[in-house]
C-alpha positions in Angstrom: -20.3 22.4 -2.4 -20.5 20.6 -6.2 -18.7 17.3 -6.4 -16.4 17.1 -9.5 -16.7 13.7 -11.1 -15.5 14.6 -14.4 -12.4 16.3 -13.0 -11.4 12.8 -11.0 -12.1 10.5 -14.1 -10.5 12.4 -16.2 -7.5 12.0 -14.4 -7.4 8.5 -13.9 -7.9 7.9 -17.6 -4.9 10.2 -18.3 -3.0 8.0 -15.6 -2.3 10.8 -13.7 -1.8 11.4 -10.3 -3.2 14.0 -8.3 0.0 14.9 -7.3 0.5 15.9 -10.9 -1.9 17.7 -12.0 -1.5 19.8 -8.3 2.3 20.9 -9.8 0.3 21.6 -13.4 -2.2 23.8 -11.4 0.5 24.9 -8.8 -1.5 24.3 -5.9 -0.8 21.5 -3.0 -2.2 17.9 -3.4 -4.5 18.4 -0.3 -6.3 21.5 -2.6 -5.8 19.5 -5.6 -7.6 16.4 -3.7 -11.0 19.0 -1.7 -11.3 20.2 -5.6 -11.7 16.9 -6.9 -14.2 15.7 -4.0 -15.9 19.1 -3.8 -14.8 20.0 -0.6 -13.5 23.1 -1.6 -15.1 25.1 -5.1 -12.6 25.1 -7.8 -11.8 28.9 -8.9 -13.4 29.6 -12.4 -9.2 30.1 -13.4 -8.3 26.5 -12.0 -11.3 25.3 -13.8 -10.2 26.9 -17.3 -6.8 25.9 -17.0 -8.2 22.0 -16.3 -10.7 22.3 -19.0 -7.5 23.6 -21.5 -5.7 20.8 -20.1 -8.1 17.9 -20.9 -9.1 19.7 -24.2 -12.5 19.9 -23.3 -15.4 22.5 -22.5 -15.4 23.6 -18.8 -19.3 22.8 -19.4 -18.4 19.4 -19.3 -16.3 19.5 -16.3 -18.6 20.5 -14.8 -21.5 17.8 -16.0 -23.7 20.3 -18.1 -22.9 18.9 -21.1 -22.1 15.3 -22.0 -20.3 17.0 -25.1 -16.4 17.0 -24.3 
């Protein structure tokens, strides 16, 4: 499974919780939590509406790019 730095920092820089962003993606904050430590793959959906989110590419998300 990847790991999904991006996806954590850019939370904490946006002071969120992941608590938060699990109501924004309707999912619990255990799934919320295995997406963010890549115990579980985020769905390409999830990962679009993150990347939308954040305004940034889901490229970067997911470390292909160091272009947001």
């Amino acid at each position: 499974m990847p790991h999904y730095p991006r996806v954590r920092a850019l939370r904490e820089d946006s002071d969120l919780r992941q608590q938060d962003l699990a109501e924004y993606l309707q999912c619990t904050q255990v799934c919320y939590s295995y997406y963010e430590n890549g115990q579980r793959d985020i769905p390409t959906d999830v990962l679009i509406r993150l990347a939308r989110f954040y305004h940034t590419s889901t490229d970067y998300l997911l470390g292909l790019t160091d272009r947001k």
